[in-house]
C-alpha positions as CSV (number, residue, x, y, z in Angstrom):
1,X,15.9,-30.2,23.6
2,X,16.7,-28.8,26.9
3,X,18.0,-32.1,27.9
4,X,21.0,-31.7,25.3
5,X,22.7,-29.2,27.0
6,X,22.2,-30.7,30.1
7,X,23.7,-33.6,28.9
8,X,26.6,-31.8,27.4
9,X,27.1,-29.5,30.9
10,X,27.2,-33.2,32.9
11,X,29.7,-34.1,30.5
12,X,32.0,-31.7,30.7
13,X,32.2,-31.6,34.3
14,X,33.2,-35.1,34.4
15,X,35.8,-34.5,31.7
16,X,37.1,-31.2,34.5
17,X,37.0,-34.1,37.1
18,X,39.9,-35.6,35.0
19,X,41.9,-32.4,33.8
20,X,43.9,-30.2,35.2
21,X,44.8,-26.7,35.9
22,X,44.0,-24.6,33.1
23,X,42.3,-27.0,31.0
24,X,40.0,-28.1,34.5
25,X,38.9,-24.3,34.3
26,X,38.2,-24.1,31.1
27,X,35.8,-27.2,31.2
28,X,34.0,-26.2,33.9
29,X,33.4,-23.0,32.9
30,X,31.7,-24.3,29.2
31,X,29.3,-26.8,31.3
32,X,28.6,-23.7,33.9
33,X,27.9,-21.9,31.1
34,X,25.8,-24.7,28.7
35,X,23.5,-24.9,32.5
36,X,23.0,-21.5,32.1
37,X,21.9,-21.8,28.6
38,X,19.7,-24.6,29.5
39,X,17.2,-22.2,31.0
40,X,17.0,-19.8,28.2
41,X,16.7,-20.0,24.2
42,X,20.7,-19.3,23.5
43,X,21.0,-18.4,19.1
44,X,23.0,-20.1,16.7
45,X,25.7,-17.9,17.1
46,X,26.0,-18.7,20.8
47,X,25.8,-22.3,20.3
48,X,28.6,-21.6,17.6
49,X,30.9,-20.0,19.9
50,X,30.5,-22.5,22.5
51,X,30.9,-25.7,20.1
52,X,33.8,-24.1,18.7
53,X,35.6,-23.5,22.2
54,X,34.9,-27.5,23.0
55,X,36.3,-28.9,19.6
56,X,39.5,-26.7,20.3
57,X,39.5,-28.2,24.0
58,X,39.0,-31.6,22.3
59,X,41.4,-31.1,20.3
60,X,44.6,-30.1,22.9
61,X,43.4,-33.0,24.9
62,X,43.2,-36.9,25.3
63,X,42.1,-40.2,26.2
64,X,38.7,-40.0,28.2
65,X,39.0,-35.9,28.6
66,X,39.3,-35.6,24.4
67,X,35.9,-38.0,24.1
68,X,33.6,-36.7,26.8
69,X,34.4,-32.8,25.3
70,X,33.2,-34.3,21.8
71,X,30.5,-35.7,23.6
72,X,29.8,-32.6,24.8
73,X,29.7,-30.9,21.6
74,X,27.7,-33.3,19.9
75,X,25.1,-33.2,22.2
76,X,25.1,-29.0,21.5
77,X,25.3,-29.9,17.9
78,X,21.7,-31.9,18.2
79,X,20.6,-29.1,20.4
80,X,21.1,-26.6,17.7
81,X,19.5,-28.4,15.2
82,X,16.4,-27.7,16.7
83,X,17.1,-23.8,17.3
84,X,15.3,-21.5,14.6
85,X,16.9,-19.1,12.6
86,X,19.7,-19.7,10.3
């Protein structure tokens, strides 16, 4: 499960590779943040507030930056299928 938010921190930085300014810093700050989560056992709310901050990024974006942010999110989404609790 781990592997998700790996997957969705790699993404991101790619898609910070092909923003810029404020929306570059934004990016990389989710994926440094989703690495860091990778080594601990992040709640639903977390997950929530980070999934919600990538589907507004997708949103004010485009082209190859709008998809790999999705991408990003859907690989959170999976991850937090397989988090207990609510």
């Amino acid at each position: 499960m781990v592997d998700e938010l790996t997957a969705a921190s790699e993404e991101l930085r790619s898609a910070a590779e092909m923003a810029d300014g404020e929306t570059s810093e934004r990016l990389t700050e989710q994926a440094d943040a989703l690495a860091e989560l990778a080594e601990s056992e992040p709640d639903h709310g977390r997950l929530d507030r980070h999934m919600n901050i990538l589907a507004e990024i997708a949103s004010e974006t485009d082209g190859e930056v709008s998809d790999r942010t999705t991408a990003a999110r859907d690989h959170v989404f999976e991850y937090r299928k397989g988090v207990e609790g609510v």
